[in-house]
N, C-alpha and C positions, 0 to 999 in steps of 0.2 A: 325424510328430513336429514340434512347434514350429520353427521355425529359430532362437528363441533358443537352445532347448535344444540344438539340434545344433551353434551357434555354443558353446556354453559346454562341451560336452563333450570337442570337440576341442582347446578350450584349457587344457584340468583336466589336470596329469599321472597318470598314474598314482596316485603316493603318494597324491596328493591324491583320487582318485577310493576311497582303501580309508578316507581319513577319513570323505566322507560317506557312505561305505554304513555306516559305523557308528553315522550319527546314528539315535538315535529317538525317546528324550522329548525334549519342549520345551527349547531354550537359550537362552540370550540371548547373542545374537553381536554388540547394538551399541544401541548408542543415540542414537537420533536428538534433533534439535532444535528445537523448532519448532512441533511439534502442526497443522501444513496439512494441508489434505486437498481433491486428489489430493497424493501426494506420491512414493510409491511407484511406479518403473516400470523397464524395459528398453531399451536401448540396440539397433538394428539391429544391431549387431556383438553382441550379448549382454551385455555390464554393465551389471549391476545398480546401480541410483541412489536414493537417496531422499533427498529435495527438506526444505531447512527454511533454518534454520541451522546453522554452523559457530562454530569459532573461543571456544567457551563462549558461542556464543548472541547474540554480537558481529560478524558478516556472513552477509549470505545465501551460501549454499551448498548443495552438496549429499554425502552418503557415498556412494563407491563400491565398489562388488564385484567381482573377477574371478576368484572362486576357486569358487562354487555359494555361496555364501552364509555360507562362513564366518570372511572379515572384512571388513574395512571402512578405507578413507581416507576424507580430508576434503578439499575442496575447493572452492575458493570461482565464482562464478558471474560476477558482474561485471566488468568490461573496465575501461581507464582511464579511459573514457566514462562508466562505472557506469550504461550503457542495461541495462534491463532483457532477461532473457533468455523464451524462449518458458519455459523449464522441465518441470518433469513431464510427459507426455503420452506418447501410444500412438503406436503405428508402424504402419502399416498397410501391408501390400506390392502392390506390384501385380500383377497376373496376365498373362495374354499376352495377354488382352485389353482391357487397358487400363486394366481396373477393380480397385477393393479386394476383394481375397479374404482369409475367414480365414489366419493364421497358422499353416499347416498344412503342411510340406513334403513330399511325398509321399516322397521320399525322398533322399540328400545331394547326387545329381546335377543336382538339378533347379534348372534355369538360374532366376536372379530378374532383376526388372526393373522396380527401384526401389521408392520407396516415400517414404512421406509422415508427418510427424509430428504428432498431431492431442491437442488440449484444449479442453473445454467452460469457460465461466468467465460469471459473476455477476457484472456491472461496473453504473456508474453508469445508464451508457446503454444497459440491456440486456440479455440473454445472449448471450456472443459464441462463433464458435468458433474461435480461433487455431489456424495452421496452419504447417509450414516443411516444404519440402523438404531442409533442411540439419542439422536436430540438435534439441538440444534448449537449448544454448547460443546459438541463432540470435538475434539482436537485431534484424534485419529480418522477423520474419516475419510473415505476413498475418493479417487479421485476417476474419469473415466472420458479419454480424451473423443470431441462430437466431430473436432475436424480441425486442419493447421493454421487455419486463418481466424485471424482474432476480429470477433463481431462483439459489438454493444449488446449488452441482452438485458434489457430493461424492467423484464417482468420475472413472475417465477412459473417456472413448467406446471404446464395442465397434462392432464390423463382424459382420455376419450372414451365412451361406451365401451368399444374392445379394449382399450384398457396402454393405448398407444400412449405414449408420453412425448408431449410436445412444447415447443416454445417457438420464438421468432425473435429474430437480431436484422442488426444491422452495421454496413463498417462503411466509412470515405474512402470514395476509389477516384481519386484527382481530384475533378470539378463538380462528378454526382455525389451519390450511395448507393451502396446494393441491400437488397432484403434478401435474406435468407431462412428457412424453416429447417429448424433439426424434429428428429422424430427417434421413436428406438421403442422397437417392437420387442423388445426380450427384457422387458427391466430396468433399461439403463445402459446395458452391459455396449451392447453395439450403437451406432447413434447412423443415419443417412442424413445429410444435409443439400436442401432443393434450394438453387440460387431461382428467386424470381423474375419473370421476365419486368423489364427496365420501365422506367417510366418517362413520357413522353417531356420535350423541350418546353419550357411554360415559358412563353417572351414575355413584355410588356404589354401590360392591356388597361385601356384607361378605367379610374383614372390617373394609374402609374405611369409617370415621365421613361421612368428607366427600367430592365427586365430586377426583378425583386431580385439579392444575391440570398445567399445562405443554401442547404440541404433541400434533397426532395427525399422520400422515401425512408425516412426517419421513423424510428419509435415505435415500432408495427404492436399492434394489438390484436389477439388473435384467438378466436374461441369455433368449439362446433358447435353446430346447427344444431338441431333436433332432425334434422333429414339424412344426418350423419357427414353433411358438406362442412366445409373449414371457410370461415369468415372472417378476414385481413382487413384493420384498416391502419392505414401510414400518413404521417405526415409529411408535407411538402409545401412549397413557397406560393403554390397558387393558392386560388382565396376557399379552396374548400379541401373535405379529406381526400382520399382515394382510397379505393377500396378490390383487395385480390378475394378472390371463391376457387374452393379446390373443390371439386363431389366426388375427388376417389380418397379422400384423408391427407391431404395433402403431398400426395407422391406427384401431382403435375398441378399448373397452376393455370387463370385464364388470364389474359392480357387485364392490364388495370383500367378501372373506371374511376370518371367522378362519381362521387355521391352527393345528395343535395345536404351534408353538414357542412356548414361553413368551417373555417380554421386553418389559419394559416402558421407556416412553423414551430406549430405545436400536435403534440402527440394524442391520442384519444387513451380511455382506459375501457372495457368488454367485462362483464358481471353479468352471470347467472343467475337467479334466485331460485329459490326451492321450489317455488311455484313456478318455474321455466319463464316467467319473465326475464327481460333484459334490459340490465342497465348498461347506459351510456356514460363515460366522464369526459370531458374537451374542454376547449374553452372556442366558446359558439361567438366566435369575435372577428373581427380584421385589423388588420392594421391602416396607419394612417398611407396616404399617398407617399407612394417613392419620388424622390426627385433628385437632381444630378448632385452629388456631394453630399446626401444627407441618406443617411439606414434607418430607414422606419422599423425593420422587423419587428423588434420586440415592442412595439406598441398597442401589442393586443394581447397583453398575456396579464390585465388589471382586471381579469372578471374567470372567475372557471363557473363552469354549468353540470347540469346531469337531466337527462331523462329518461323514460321507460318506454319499453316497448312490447305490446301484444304479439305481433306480427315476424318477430324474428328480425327486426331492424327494417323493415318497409315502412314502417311511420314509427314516429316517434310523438309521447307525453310528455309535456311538463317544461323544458328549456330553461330550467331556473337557475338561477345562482345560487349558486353554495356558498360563496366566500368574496368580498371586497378587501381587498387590506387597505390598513391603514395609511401605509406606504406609498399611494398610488397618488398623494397628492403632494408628498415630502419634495421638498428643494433638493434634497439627495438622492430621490428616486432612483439616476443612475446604477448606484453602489449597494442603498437598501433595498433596492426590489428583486436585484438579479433577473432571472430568468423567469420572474413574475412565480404566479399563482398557476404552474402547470407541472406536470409527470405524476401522473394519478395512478390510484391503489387504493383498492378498494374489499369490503368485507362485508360479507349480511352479520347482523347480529340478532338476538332475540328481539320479540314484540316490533319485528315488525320495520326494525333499523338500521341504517347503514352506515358504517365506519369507512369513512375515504379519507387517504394520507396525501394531504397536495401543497406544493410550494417549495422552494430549493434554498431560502436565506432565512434566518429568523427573522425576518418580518413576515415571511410569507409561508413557512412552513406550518402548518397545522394538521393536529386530527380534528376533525367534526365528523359528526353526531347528526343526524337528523334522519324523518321518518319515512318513507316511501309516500307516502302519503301526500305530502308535502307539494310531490308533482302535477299531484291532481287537484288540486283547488281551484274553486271557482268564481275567485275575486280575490281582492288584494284593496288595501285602502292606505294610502299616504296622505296625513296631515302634519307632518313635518316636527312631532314632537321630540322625535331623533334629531334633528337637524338634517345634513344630507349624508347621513351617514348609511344610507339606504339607495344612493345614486353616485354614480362616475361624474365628477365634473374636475378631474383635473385637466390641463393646459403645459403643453411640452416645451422647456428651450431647445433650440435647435445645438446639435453636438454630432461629433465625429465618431464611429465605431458602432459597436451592436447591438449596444446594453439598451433599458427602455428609457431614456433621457432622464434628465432631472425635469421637476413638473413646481407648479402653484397650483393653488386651488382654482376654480372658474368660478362660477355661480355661488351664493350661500345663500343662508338664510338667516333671515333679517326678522325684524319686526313689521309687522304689517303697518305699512305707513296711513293705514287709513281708519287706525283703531285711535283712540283717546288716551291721553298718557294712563291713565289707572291702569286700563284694560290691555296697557302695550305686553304685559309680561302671561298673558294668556293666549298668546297666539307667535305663531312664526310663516311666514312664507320665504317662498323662493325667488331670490332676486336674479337677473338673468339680464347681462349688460354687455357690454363689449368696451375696451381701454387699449391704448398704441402701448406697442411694446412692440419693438424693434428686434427683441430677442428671440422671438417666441414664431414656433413653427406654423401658430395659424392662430390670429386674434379672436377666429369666432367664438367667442365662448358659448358654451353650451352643459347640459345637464340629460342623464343619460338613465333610465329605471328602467328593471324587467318586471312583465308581468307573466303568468302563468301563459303556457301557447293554446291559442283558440284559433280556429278556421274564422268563426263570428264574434265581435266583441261590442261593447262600449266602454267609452272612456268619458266619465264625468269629471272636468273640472274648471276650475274656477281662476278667473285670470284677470287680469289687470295690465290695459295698453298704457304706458306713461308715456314710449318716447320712440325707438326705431318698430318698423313688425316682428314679428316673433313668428321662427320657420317651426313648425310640429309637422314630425316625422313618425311614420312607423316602421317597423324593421321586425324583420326573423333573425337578427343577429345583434350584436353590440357593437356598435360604430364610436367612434372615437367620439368626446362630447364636443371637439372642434374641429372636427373635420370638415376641408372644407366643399367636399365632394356628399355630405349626404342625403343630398337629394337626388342624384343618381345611382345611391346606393339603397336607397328604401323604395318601398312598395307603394308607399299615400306617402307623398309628402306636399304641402302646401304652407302659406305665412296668412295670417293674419296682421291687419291694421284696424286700429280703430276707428278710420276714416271709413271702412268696409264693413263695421258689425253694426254700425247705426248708436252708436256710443262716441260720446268725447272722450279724452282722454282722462288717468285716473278715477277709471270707475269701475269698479269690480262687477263683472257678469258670470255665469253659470252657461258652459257650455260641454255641449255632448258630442262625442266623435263616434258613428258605430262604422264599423266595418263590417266586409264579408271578402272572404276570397273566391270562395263559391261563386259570388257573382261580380267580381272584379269591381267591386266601387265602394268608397266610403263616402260620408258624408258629416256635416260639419253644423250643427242646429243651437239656437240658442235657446235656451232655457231659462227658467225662473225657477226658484226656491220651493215654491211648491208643486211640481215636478208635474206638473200638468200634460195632459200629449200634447205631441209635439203638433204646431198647425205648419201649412204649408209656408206661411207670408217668414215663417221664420229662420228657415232653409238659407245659411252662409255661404258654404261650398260644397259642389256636388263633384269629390274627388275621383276620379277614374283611376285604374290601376295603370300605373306607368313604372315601364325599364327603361333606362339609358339605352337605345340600342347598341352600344359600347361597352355595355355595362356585364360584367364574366360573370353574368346570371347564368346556373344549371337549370334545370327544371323548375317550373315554377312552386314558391314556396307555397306548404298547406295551411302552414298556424302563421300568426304573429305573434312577439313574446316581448318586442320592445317599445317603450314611450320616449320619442328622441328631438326634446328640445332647443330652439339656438337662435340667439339674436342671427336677424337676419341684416341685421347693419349696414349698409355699401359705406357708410362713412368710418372713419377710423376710431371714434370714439363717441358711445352711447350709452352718458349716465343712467341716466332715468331706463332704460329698459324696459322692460316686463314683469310682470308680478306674477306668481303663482300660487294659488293657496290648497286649499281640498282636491286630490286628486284619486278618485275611484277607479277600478276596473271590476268588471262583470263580463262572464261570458254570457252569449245567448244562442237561444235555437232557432229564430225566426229571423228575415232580414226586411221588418214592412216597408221601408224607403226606397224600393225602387221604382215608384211615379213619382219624386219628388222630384224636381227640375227648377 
């Protein structure tokens, strides 16, 4: 076990230890200030810090923890000298031999012998690596130059089994970026720096009009194996991550690949757990189509994700959301979202929980809280008592530059127009329309929900044709809820009409969606209330798995994690819409539908 963790568990009482085995979705326990990055980290004695501003924004400071992560003080940094302190940085402990060893305690009796507190940092004159024996408020501490060229270094250095101390940067060289690896086999004291070999030209590929502008090779995130290989992943302007492998420690590097995580322009976060599992942080998104005069970039940065992995990052659990803001549907979007819900930091904490720092503006910045566990679930139920506060359905004006537009909401939820006035204030559904607006980068409106990721799934729900068809989509990613490409970006996508389910319009039906990827087909069944099997006469659509052969699909996806709905309107405006009311998901292990035709 860590020694943070075994520092923090002994100081949790009781009570407090039945709180957080109670955590499991996502919370927000605090909000930071400041948008830095490193900022997030651990105390030798185990408190939890993270680095910004205090005070509304008016001194530097940092918030404190002593509880596993579920609150927070404030406090400030500064002396009456106002010298600068070391801040944020890792702790490395010593071993009996004199060297950095993982933070790994073999067990509570095991004597320590010291330790050291270490930050990579991007100055004038360099990349440095500060360093103190004394804390993280030290205002003496050393300083120890990695190399003359000033690189981004967005995380805080890790130590390796042999006890090497590493990090990754990155800096704008013209029109690319370079990635670079510092290491430093004596302590600190010496530092070698591997520039990475370059990453390939990404053009335009539908369905982008024009080559995407912004960064490749951004933000590198980077941990070892358990095979003792070094594993890089960077962001860049195509629509997935890329990914560097060292197998000598990082002294050479192999040429970059894609990986099959989606994420464009945003950076990934790499987490350990004690259990040698791996967590993932990104945001499992894309943005909207490029087109001549308009920067879509940051229109994918309204959802962040995390999941786990067995396998060492060969597959991946879970693809959940951690965090929607509220921002994401504000007329000011622009200016309140900033650089959205991304540059992730992350912490195991006791019982079982994970503290990740994500988002760069107060509206977007948070700490949450939630529990490993969380990944693995095996259904998920939406009846709309939240409102859609549980779904992406904003709508962008079109605007000049890079920020993620100013937006309105799309879809809401309304009163079920087919309930009796007494009984209106006991139920809500999802209204799903389409209205001309001249301003706006793409009328389709639409409504966007994750579900856990399953190879096999169903989806129970309940719907109402009034007026255009209604396109349902699935996805292994989050696609824009008005985009007007996602049917060539999902795996099943098809529309319903009422003219096609054997229904008039306004009448609420019960309908089933199962999937398999395993055998490339969904299918599309109608149902009754009393949940009878399914017979054959019933069978809607027998969906087959389709790619845009255009489409910058890598490898084919394993799970699906998204439910992606949208007035499928050709006309410019459609009141009446679609209804939606009860919406299930359930995974399964069997897929009996395939004689269904």
């Amino acid at each position: 076990m860590n020694r943070y963790l075994q520092k923090m568990e002994r100081s949790i009482d009781e009570k407090m230890h039945q709180v957080l085995e109670k955590v499991h979705l996502p919370q927000q326990v605090a909000i930071p200030c400041g948008g830095v990055r490193p900022a997030l980290c651990v105390t030798e004695q185990g408190e939890i810090r993270c680095y910004g501003l205090v005070d509304g924004g008016r001194a530097p400071g940092y918030l404190s923890g002593i509880d596993g992560g579920m609150s927070f003080k404030e406090y400030y940094v500064h002396n009456s000298k106002k010298q600068d302190v070391l801040g944020a940085a890792a702790y490395f402990a010593y071993n009996a031999a004199g060297t950095f060893a993982q933070d790994d305690a073999k067990d509570d009796e095991e004597s320590e012998h010291g330790g050291r507190y270490f930050r990579f940092e991007g100055t004038t004159s360099g990349t440095v690596c500060r360093y103190s024996d004394i804390g993280m408020n030290d205002t003496a501490y050393h300083t120890a130059q990695i190399c003359d060229t000033c690189y981004h270094v967005d995380m805080l250095p890790r130590v390796t089994k042999n006890g090497r101390i590493y990090a990754a940067g990155w800096r704008r060289v013209g029109e690319s970026n370079e990635t670079a690896f510092f290491f430093s086999d004596d302590g600190g004291m010496h530092f070698t720096t591997v520039v990475l070999p370059s990453l390939p030209a990404f053009p335009a590929v539908y369905p982008d009009r024009v080559q995407r502008p912004l960064p490749k090779g951004t933000c590198p995130t980077v941990i070892e194996r358990l095979d003792g290989s070094m594993w890089m992943l960077v962001a860049t302007s195509d629509s997935y991550l890329w990914e560097y492998v060292s197998t000598d420690g990082g002294n050479h590097w192999e040429k970059p690949r894609r990986t099959t995580l989606h994420g464009s322009y945003t950076g990934a976060y790499l987490l350990r757990l004690q259990d040698n599992r791996l967590l993932l942080f990104w945001n499992n998104t894309d943005p909207m189509p490029t087109c001549v005069g308009v920067d879509t970039s940051l229109t994918n940065r309204d959802a962040c994700h995390c999941a786990v992995s067995v396998d060492e990052g060969k597959s991946w659990i879970g693809q959940r959301e951690l965090f929607l803001p509220a921002c994401r549907t504000y007329a000011d979007g622009m200016l309140r979202c900033g650089n959205g819900v991304s540059d992730f930091e992350a912490l195991e904490m006791p019982d079982g929980n994970v503290l990740v720092h994500v988002g760069t503006t107060p509206d977007t910045e948070r700490l949450i809280l939630f529990c490993v566990d969380y990944l693995n679930d095996e259904g998920r139920v939406e009846d709309f008592l939240d409102g859609v506060y549980y779904f992406s359905t904003q709508s962008y004006f079109r605007a000049n530059g890079s920020k993620g537009f100013n937006r309105i909401p799309g879809p809401v939820a309304v009163q079920d127009p087919q309930t009796v006035p007494k009984e209106r204030d006991k139920r809500e559904v999802l209204h799903i329309y389409r209205y001309t607006d001249d301003r706006l980068l793409s009328e389709q409106m639409g409504a966007v929900q994750n579900f856990p990721a399953w190879e096999m799934g169903e989806i129970t729900l309940e719907v109402m044709l009034s007026g255009a068809p209604l396109r349902i989509s699935l996805c292994d990613h989050w696609i824009n809820p008005s985009d007007p490409c996602v049917e060539e970006k999902s795996v099943f996508s098809f529309t319903m009409d009422y003219l096609d389910t054997w229904r008039t319009p306004d009448v609420w039906a019960t309908y089933k969606i199962a999937y398999s990827l395993k055998h490339q087909k969904a299918v599309v069944i109608r149902v009754d209330m009393s949940e009878e099997d399914y017979l054959p006469d019933r069978l809607l659509h027998n969906v087959l798995f389709s790619v845009h052969p255009n489409h910058r699909i890598s490898p084919l996806p394993r799970t699906l994690s998204y439910l992606h709905l949208q007035t499928a309107s050709k006309d410019r405006v459609d009141e009446k819409g679609s209804y939606i009311g009860r919406i299930e998901y359930r995974s399964i292990d069997s897929f009996p539908y395939m004689d269904l035709h």
